[in-house]
C-alpha positions in Angstrom: 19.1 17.1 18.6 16.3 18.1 21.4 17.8 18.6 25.1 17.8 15.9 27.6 14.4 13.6 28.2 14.1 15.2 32.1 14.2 18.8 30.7 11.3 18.1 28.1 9.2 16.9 30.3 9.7 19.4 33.0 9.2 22.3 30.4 6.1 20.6 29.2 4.1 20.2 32.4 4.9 23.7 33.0 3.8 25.2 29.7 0.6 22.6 29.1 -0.8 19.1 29.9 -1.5 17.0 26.7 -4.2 14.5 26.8 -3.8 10.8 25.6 -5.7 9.7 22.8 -8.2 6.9 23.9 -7.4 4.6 20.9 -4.0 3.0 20.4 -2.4 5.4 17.3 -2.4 8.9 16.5 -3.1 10.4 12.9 0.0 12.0 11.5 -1.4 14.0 8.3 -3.7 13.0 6.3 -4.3 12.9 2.3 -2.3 15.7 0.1 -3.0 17.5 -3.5 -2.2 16.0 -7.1 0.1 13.4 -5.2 1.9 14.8 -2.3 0.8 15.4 1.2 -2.6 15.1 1.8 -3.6 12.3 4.1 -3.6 11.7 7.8 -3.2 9.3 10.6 0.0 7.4 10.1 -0.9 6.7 6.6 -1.3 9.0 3.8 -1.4 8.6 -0.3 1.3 10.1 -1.7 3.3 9.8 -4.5 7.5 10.9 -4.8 6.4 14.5 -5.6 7.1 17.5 -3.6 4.5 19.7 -2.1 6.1 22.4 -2.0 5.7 22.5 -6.4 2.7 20.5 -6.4 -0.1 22.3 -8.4 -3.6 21.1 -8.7 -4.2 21.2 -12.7 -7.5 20.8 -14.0 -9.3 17.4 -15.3 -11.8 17.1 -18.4 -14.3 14.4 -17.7 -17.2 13.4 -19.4 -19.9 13.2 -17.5 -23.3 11.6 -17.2 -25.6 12.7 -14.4 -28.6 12.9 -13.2 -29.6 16.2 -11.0 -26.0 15.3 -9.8 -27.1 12.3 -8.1 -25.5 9.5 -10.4 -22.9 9.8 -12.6 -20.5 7.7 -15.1 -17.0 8.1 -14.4 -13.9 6.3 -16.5 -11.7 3.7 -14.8 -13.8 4.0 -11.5 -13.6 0.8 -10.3 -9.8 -0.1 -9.6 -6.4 1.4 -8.3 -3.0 0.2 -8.8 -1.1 1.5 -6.2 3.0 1.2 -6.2 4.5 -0.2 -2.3 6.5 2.2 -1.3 8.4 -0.4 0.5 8.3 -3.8 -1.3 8.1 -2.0 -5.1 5.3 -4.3 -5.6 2.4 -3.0 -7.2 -1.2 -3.7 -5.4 -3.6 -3.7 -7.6 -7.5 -3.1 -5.4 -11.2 -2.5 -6.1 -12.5 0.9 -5.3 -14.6 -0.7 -2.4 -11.6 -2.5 -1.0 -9.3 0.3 -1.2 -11.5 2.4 0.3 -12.1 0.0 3.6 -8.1 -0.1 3.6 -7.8 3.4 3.0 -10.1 4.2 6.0 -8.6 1.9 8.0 -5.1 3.6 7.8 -6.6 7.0 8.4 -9.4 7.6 11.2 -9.6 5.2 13.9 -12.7 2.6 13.7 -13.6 4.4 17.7 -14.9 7.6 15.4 -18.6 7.9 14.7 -19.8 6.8 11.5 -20.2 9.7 9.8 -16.9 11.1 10.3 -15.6 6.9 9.1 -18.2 8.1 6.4 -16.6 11.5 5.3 -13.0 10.2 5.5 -14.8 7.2 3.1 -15.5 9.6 0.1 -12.1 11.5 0.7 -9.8 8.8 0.1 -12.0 7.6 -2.7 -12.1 11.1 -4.3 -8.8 11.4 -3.7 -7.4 8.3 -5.4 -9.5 8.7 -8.2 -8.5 12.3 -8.9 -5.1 10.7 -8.1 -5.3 8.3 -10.9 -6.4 10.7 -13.3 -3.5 13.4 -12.8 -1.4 10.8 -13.2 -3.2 9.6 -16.5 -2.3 13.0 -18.0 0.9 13.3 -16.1 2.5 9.9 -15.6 5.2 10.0 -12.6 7.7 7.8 -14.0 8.6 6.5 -10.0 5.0 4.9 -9.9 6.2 2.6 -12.8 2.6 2.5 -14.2 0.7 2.9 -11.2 -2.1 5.3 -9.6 -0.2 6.5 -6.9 1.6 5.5 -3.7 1.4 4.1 -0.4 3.2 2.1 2.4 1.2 -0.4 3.6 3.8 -1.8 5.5 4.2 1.6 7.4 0.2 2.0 7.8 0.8 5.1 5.3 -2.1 5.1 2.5 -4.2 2.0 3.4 -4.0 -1.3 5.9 -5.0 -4.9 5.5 -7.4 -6.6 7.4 -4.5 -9.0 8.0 -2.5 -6.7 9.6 -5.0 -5.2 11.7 -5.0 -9.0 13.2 -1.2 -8.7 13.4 -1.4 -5.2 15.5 -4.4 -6.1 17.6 -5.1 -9.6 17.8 -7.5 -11.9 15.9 -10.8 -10.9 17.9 -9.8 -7.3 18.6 -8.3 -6.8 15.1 -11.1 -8.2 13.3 -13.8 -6.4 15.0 -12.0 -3.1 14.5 -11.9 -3.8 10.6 -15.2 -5.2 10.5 -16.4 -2.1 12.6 -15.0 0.2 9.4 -16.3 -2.1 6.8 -19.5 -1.8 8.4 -19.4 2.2 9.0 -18.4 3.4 5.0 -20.6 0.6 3.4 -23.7 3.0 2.8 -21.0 5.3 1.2 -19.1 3.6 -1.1 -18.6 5.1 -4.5 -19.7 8.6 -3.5 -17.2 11.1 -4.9 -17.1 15.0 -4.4 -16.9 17.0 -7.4 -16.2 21.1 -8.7 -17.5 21.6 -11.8 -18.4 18.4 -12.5 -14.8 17.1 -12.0 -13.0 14.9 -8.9 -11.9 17.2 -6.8 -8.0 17.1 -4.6 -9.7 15.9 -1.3 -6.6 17.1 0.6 -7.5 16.4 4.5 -5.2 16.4 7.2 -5.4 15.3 11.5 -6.0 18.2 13.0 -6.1 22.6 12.6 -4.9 25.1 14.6 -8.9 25.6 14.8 -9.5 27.0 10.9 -8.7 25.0 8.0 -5.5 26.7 5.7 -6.0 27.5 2.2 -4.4 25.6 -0.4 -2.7 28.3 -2.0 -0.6 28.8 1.3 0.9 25.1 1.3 1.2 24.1 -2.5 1.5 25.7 -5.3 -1.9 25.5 -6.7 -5.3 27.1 -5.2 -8.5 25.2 -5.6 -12.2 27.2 -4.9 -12.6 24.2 -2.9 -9.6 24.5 -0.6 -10.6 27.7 1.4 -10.3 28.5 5.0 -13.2 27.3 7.0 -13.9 26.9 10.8 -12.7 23.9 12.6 -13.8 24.6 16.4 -13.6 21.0 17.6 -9.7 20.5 16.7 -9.1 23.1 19.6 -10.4 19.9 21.5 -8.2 17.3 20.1 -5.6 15.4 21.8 -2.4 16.8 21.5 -3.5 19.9 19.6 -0.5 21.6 21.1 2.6 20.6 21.7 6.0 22.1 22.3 9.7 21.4 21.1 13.3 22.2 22.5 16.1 22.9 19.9 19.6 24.2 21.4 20.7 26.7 18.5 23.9 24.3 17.0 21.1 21.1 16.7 19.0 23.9 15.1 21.1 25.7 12.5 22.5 21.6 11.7 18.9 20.6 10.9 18.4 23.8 8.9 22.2 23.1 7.1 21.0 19.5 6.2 18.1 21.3 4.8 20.0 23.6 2.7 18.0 25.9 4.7 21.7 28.0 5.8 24.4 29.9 4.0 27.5 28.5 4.3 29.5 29.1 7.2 29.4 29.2 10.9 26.5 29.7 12.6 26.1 33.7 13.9 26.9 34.6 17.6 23.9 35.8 19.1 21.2 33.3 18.5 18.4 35.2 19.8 18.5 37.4 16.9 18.5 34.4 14.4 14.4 34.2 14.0 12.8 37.6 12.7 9.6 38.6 11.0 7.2 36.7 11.5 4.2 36.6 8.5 1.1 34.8 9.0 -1.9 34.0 7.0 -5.6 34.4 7.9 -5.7 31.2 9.7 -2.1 31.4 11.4 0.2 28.9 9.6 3.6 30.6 9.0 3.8 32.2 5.7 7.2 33.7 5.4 9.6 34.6 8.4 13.0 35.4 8.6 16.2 33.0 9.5 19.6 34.7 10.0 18.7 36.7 7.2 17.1 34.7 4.9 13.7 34.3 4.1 11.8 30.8 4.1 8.4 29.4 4.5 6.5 27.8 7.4 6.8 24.7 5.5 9.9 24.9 5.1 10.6 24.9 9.0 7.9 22.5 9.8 9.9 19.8 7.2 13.4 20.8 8.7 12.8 20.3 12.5 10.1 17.6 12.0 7.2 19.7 13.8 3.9 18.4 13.8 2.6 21.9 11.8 3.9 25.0 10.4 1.3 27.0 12.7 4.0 27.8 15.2 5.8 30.4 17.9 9.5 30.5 18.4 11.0 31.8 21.5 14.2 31.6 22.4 14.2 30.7 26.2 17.4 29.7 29.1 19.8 29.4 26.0 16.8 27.0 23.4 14.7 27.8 20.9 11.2 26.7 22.4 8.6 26.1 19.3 4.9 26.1 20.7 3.1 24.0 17.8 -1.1 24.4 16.8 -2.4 21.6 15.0 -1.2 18.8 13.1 -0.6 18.6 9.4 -0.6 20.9 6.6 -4.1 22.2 7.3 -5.9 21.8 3.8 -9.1 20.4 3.6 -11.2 18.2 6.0 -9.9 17.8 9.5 -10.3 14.4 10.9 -10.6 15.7 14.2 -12.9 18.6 13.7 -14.7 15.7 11.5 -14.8 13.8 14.5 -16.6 16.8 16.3 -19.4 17.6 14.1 -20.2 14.3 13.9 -20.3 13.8 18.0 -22.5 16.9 17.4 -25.0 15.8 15.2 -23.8 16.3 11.5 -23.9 13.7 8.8 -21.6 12.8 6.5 -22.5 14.7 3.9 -22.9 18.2 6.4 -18.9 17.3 7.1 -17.6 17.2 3.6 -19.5 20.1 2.7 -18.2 22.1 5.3 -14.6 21.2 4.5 -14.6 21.8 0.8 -16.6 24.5 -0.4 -18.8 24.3 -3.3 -18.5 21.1 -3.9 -21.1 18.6 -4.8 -21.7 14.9 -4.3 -22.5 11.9 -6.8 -22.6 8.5 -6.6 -20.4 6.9 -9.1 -22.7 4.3 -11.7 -21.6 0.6 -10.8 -19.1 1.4 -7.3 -20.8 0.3 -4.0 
């Protein structure tokens, strides 16, 4: 699809320099609402629900709690979680799953309190996970919580195979290192109105957080646009991507993206209006006539986010890419950058999700 390696790579050291991530992988996406696309690194919890008609419904606890501090939550303490992969069906306590969870998502190099916030994420999320799917069963879980591919480091990783990626000393300390960082934090869960929220997160913004309503289907008071100054800062923040028009309007036909037909003469003429929301992810734009969604782009062509330029350059379409990930929610990198700079755990997730409170649930940690 993408022109010849020697081409990239000139175009790129023209345009920008990337820097190299000082650990060994790179977060994909992170956590996504109500089972879809909210998680990061190379693993995320998802279930076989799209994101594009995901909406975040509303749960009805009941709650015990003290000045918010402690509170009694149903079916707290374990997740069954359907392999992706193998069909098996892991079934893990909340402290375990929430070690493996972290050690898919946010390198064990990160300070502790961003280890911490992504901690009380992936908990929140799997438990507000598990009850959606209490009141909604998806049928492809066959009776589980949710998702994941272990196998693929997508949604949590094993001790053991942190061994098998880094070696027994190496691999072990690493884990240990995470065990070690969330311990203080197991059990906390953010809540809205006294309910788990979607703790949608994601690698990295194009420097201010996207609201919900602009990637799913649902909105959530929680999911609002904040600042995220430190992604600006994060390795490979932008990066750029070389489509000839035939590769492009094929990846757009497997999409069902195209009318039928032959692809128009004129190429250059093939991209037009260009909408953007408040934070600058691609809202709506216009493709040989037809209007789609940033998202919709960002899926076809495999970019890294829908917060993008098109240009159509020497006979290519060049797409210069902010950010990676849908946007929603807590960065991991701009978690990474408060917490360099001082914040705690707690100053993090309140940043990211707005309005919400923390509570430690009664018997978890």
């Amino acid at each position: 699809m993408k022109l010849n390696v020697l081409l990239c790579i000139c175009l790129a050291a023209m345009i920008f320099l990337i820097p190299l991530a000082t650990f060994s992988w790179m977060p994909e996406e992170s956590l996504l609402p109500s089972q879809d696309e909210t998680a990061s690194h190379s693993g995320q919890v998802s279930s076989s629900r799209s994101s594009s008609s995901v909406s975040i419904p509303s749960v009805s606890l009941s709650l015990s709690s003290d000045a918010g501090q402690t509170i009694a939550l149903p079916n707290a303490d374990t997740f069954s979680i359907y392999d992706q992969t193998t069909g098996e069906i892991h079934t893990m306590s909340a402290q375990e799953y929430t070690i493996c969870a972290v050690s898919a998502e946010m390198p064990p190099t990160f300070p502790e309190d961003a280890l911490r916030a992504q901690a009380v994420a992936c908990y929140t999320y799997a438990l507000r996970a598990k009850y959606d799917n209490q009141k909604d069963p998806d049928p492809a879980l066959n009776g589980a919580d949710f998702s994941a591919d272990p196998s693929n480091w997508k949604g949590f990783s094993t001790r053991e195979q942190y061994i098998s990626r880094y070696g027994e000393a190496d691999g072990t300390a690493y884990f240990d290192q995470i065990a070690s960082a969330v311990e203080p934090v197991l059990g906390y869960v953010m809540l809205y109105q006294q309910n788990p929220i979607v703790a949608a997160f994601h690698s990295i913004s194009a420097g201010r957080t996207e609201d919900a309503s602009n990637v799913w289907s649902g909105s959530a008071p929680y999911l609002v646009p904040v600042e995220s100054e430190g992604d600006l800062y994060a390795p490979g923040y932008e990066t750029a991507e070389l489509f000839d028009p035939e590769a492009l309007w094929d990846a757009f036909a497997q999409a069902g993206l195209t009318d039928s037909g032959a692809a128009p003469d004129n190429a250059a003429t093939w991209f037009e209006a260009f909408q953007r929301s408040p934070s600058g992810y691609i809202t709506s734009l216009t493709f040989c006539g037809r209007q789609l969604d940033g998202m919709e782009v960002r899926n076809a062509l495999n970019l890294r986010s829908s917060n993008f330029t098109v240009e159509y350059l020497n006979g290519s379409f060049l797409f210069r890419v902010c950010g990676y990930g849908h946007g929603v929610g807590m960065s991991q990198y701009g978690a990474e950058y408060l917490a360099e700079n001082g914040a705690s755990w707690q100053d993090i997730l309140q940043h990211y999700y707005t309005g919400i409170t923390l509570a430690r649930v009664e018997g978890i940690g």
